[in-house]
N, C-alpha and C positions, 0 to 999 in steps of 0.2 A: 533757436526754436523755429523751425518752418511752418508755414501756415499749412491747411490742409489742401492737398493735390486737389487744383483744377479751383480752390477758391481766388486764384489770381484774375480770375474773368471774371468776375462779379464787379460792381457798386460794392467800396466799404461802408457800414455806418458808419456814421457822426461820432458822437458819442451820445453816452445818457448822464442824466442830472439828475440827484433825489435830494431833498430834506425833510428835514422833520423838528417839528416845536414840541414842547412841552408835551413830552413822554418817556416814561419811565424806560423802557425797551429801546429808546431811541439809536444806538448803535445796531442790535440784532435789527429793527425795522428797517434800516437804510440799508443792510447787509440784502434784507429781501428786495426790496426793491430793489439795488443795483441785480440780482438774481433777473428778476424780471425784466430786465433793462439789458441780458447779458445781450443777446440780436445786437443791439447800437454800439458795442466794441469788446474786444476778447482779450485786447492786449496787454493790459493792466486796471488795476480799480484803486478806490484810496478812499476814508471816512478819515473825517476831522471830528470831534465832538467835541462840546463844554458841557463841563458840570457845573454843579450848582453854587462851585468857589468862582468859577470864574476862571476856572485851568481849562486850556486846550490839551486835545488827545486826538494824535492822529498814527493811522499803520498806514503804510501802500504797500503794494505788491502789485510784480509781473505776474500776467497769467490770469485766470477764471475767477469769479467771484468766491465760490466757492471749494477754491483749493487756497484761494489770501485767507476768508474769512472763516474755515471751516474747523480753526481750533479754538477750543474755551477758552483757552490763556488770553487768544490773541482777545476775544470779544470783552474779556472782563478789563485788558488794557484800554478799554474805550468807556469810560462814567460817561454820567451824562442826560439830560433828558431832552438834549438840544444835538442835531445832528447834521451835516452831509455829505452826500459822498457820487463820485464819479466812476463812469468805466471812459475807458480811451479803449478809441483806436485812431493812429495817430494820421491825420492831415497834415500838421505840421510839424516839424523835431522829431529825431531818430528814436527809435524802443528802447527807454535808459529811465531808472527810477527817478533820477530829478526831473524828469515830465509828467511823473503822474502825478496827477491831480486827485483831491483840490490841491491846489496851493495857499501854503501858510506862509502868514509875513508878521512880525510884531510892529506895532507904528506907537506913534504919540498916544495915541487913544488906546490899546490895547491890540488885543489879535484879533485878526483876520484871516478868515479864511472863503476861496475862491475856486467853483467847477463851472467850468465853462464848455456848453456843445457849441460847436461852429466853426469859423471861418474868419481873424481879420483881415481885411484887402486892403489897409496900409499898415499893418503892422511890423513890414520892415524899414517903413519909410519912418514910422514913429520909435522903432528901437535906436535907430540912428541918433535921433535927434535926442532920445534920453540917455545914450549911453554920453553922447558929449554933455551934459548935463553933469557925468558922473555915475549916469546910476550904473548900477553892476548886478547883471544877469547871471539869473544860475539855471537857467533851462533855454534850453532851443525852442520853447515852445509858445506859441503867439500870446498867449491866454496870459503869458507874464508881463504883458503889456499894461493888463488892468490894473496888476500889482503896483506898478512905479506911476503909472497916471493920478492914482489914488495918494502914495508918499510924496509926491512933490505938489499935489492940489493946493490951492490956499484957504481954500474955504476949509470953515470951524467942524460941521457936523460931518459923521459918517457917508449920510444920504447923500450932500449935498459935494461929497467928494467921487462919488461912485457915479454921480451926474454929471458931472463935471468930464470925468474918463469916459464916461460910456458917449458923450458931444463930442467928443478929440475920435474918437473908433468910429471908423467904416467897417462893413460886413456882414455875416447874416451870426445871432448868439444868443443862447439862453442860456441864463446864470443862473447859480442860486449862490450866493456869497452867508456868512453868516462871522459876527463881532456880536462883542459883552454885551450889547444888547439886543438883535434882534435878529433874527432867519430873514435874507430878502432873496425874492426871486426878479429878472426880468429880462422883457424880450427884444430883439431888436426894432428897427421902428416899423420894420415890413412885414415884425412876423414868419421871417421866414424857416427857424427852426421852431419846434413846439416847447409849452410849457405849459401842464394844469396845476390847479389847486386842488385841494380835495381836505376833507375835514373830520377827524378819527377823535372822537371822544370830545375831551375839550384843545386837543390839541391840531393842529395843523401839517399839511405834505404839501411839498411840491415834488414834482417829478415829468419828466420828459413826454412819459404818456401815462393813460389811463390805465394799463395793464399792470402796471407800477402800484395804483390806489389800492386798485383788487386785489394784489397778494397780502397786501396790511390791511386788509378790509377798510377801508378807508373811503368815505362817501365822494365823488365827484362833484365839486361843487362849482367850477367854472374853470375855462381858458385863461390863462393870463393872455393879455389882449396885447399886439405890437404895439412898441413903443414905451409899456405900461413895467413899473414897479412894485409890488409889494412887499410891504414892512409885515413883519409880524414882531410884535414884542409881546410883553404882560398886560398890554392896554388894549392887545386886541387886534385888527388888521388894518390897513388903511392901504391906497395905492395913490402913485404919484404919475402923472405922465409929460415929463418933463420936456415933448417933442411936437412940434406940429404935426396935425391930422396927415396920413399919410394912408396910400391903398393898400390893402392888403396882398402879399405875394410868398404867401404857405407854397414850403417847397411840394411841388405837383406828384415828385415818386416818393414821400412816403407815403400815400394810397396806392402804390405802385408796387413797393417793394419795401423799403424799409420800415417801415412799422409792423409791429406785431399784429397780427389779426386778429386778434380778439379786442384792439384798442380805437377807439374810441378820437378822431382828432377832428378837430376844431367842430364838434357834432353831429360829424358822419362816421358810422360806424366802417370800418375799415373792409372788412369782413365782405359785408354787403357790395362796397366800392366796387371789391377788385372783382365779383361776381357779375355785375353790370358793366364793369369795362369787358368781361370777356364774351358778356352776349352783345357788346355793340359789335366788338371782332367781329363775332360771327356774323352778324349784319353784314358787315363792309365787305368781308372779304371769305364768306362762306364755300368750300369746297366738296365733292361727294369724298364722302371716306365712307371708316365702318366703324372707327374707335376714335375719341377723344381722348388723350394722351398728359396729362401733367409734366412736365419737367420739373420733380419735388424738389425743394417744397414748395417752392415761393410761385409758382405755377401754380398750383390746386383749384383755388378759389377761382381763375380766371379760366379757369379748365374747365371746372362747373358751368361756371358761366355761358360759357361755349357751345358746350354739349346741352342740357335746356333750350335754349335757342334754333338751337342748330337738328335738334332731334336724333341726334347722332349720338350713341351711349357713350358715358366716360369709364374708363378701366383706368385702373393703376399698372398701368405698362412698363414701368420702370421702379424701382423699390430701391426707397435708399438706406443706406445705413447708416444711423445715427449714431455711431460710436466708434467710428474714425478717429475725431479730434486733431489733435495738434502730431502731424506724421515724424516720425524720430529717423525715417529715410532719408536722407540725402537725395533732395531732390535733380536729381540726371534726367538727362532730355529722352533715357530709357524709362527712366520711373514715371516720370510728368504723364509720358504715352499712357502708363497704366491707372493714373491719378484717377481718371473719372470711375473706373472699375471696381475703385476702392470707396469709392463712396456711393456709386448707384451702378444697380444691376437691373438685366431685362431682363422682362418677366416675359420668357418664351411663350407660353400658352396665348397671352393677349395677343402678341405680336405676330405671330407667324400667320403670314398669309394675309395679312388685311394691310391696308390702307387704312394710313394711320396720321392722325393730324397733330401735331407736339404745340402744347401750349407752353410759354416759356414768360417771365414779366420783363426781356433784357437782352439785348447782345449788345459787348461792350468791345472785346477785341474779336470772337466768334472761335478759340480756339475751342472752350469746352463743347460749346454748341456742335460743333464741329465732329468733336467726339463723342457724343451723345447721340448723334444720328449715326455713324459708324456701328455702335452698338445697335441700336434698335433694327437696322440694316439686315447686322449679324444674326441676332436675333429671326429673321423670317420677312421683317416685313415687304409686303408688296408694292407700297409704294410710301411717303413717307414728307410728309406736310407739314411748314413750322410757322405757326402764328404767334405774334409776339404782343402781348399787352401794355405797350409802349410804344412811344414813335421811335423811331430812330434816333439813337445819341450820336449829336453830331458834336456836339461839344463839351469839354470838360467842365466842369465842375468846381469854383473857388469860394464857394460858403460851407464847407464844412467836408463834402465828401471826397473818400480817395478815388479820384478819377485818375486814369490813364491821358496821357499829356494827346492831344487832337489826334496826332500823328497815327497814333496806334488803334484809335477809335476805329473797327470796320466799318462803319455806316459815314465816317466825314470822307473814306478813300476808296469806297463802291458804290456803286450803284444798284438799287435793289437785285437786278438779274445779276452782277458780278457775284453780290454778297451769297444767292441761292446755290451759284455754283460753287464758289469758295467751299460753305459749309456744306452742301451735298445734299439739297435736298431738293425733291422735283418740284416745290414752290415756296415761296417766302413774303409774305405780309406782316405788315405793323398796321394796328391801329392808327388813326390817322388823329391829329393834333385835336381838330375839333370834332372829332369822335371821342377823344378822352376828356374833354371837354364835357358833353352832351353825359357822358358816364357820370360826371361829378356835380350833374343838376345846373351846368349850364348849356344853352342854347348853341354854345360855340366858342371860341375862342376870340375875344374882342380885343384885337392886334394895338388899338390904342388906349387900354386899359387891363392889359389881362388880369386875371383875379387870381393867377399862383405865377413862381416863381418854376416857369420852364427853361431856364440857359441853355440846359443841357440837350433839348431839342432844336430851338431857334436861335442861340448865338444870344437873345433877350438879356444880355445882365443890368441887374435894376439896380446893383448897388454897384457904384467905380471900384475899377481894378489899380487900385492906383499902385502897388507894389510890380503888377505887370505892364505899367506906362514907362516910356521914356521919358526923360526928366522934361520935355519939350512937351507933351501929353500932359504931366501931371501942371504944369505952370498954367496951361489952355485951362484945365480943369478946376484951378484953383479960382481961374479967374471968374468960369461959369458960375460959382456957386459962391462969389461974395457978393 
């Protein structure tokens, strides 16, 4: 199964994470919210459920939420009033059913089950050391880490095994785990993927974003906070935070790009964000045109932004087609050429003749991009301008997203004037660091405490790579931190 032509220049999402407490519907609910969580991975999804004996019930499936979930048979295989469930798109481990998630284990205490969004950065340093232990892996995928951290713990209670594993894990992850007794959710210590609570009737959700609450109409009722735990049983909720106070470092491009815009994170509406980062663009780096141009979709908002700002009208200059999907073409370096044709077309009438300014939230290798001003070109235009709502990605990416290895990065191996002429267009700007900053209600970017988690701009990684260290790295680093 191919992805769809010209998605290979993008940021993948993470994945997403749902659960659900005491509710009657609790399979169909998790089934919607994975739905509303499809944006964060397309590659596979999975529900686990307990009923009210005490039996696990889980289906996965390759593919869409709604081509896994879309038979009755399959949803009546899921009892239950206790639920959760995952979409992947993978960072770690090959596209094969034994990596979708969650993952189920039976232990001492009964079953468990685990959806993990993120990233860990020793998790091949720690599979080592547990497979010599004995333990024995059934998936290539990081997230099985938590599994055997938890079976070999020593400690008595669930919680206090799940604590135990989440102290041994470096990374950036948001869980939602759930056993015989309770749904828990938590995040890493920095914060740096998402996870809300939200509160439907007398029962409980978690989920990766708020757009997620809103398809189960389900009230928002806070962030789970880094570092932070929550239990849900029959006695109600409680939270635990088993970690010293630590700063917060929310990854900076889901306001960027990956989050759905209608969602809501850590209390700024998303929506709004990317709107204000696209009128500081135009601040910084304002040009005379006559059209402000979206690159849809993930362009729009910061496209608005732009043109507001800028006084300059926005058109939808390019039209895309949302029912492409997954292409059954063999992808040939013939077909790739015509990839972006197949999912966006120009709209001649806007284009022809004017000076045209492309808003865009990304360039990662620059090949779409590339091709997107060819068209618009083709199209008529007279001259042709790409402002981009991000700074330059100089560096990969190892908490959760699929990034392309440095090397391929165009912006770690040009130079802005290289990069403009590469892609073809008569000017090229990014928002500038602490312009994206200033968008997000702060003053700037304060280099000895920043308040998100940028690597992918500044090389900044906040949490060790210790899977990317030499063994003479990882010893130095072991020693900094006893």
């Amino acid at each position: 199964m191919s992805l769809p032509l010209s998605d290979d220049d993008k940021f993948h999402e993470e994945c997403g994470v749902f659960g659900v407490w005491r509710h009657k519907d609790a399979a169909a609910l998790t089934a919607l919210g994975l739905h509303a969580l499809q944006h964060r991975g397309q590659e596979a999804s999975g529900i686990v459920t307990l009923d009210d004996a005490g039996a696990f019930h889980t289906h996965k499936g390759l593919g869409l939420v709604g081509d896994i979930f879309g038979d009755a048979k399959v949803m009546a295989s899921l009892p239950g009033s206790t639920a959760i469930g995952h979409n992947r798109y993978a960072t770690t481990g090959e596209t094969a059913l034994r990596n979708v998630q969650p993952l189920f284990a039976d232990f001492e205490f009964g079953g468990f089950a685990v959806g993990h969004n993120g990233n860990l950065t020793n998790a091949g340093v720690l599979k080592k050391a547990l497979v010599r232990r004995g333990c024995l892996f059934q998936s290539s995928t990081d997230s099985e880490v938590f599994v055997h951290l938890i079976a070999i713990s020593l400690y008595s209670t669930v919680l206090d095994r799940l604590i135990d594993a989440l102290k041994q894990v470096q990374g950036a992850y948001s869980l939602v785990a759930l056993h015989n007794g309770a749904l828990m959710g938590a995040r890493d210590p920095l914060g740096v993927r998402p996870l809300v609570l939200g509160r439907l009737n007398d029962g409980w959700v978690l989920a990766s974003e708020t757009c997620a609450l809103d398809i189960v109409s389900a009230e928002f009722v806070r962030d789970i906070e880094p570092g932070e735990i929550v239990i849900i049983d029959d006695s109600g909720i409680r939270s635990v935070k088993p970690f010293s106070n630590t700063a917060n470092r929310f990854c900076i491009f889901e306001y960027i790009y990956f989050a759905r815009p209608d969602s809501v994170m850590e209390g700024t509406p998303v929506y709004d964000t990317r709107k204000r980062i696209g009128a500081e663009l135009a601040r910084e780096s304002g040009v005379e045109a006559d059209v402000v141009v979206p690159v849809p979709d993930s362009g729009v908002p910061a496209a608005m932004g732009y043109a507001v700002e800028s006084g300059i009208p926005f058109e939808l200059g390019i039209i895309r087609n949302h029912y492409v999907g997954r292409t059954f073409i063999e992808p040939t370096d013939q077909i790739r050429n015509l990839g972006v044709k197949l999912k966006h077309s120009a709209n001649r009438a806007v284009l022809e003749g004017r000076r045209v300014i492309l808003v865009d939230d990304s360039i990662v290798r620059g090949t779409t991009s590339k091709k997107i001003v060819e068209m618009v070109r083709q199209a008529g235009a007279a001259e042709v301008h790409m402002r981009i709502s991000s700074p330059p990605t100089t560096h990969s990416c190892f908490y959760g997203i699929d990034t392309p290895e440095r090397s391929q990065l165009l912006a770690a191996q040009h130079d802005l004037e290289e990069m403009a002429k590469l892609i073809g267009v008569d000017s090229l700007a990014f928002i500038s660091l602490d312009g994206l900053y200033r968008a997000l209600g702060k003053s700037g970017r304060d280099a000895s405490n920043p308040a998100f988690c940028d690597a992918c701009f500044t090389g900044d990684y906040a949490i060790p790579l210790t899977d990317t260290l030499d063994k003479a790295e990882r010893v130095t680093l072991m020693k900094a931190s006893a």
